[in-house]
C-alpha positions in Angstrom: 0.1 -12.3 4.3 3.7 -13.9 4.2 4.6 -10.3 6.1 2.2 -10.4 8.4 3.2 -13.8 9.4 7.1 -13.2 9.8 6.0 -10.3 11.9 4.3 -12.2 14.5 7.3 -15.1 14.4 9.4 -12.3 15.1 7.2 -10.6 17.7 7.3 -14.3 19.3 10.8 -14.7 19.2 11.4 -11.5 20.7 8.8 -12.3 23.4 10.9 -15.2 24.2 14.1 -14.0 24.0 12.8 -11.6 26.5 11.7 -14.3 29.1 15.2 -16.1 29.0 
């Protein structure tokens, strides 16, 4: 669960990193 769940912060992160 804890994996899944840093995956999606990261996936999130990287979505907004990609917007700036």
């Amino acid at each position: 669960k804890s994996f899944v769940y840093y995956s999606t912060f990261h996936s999130l992160l990287n979505a907004i990193m990609d917007i700036i």
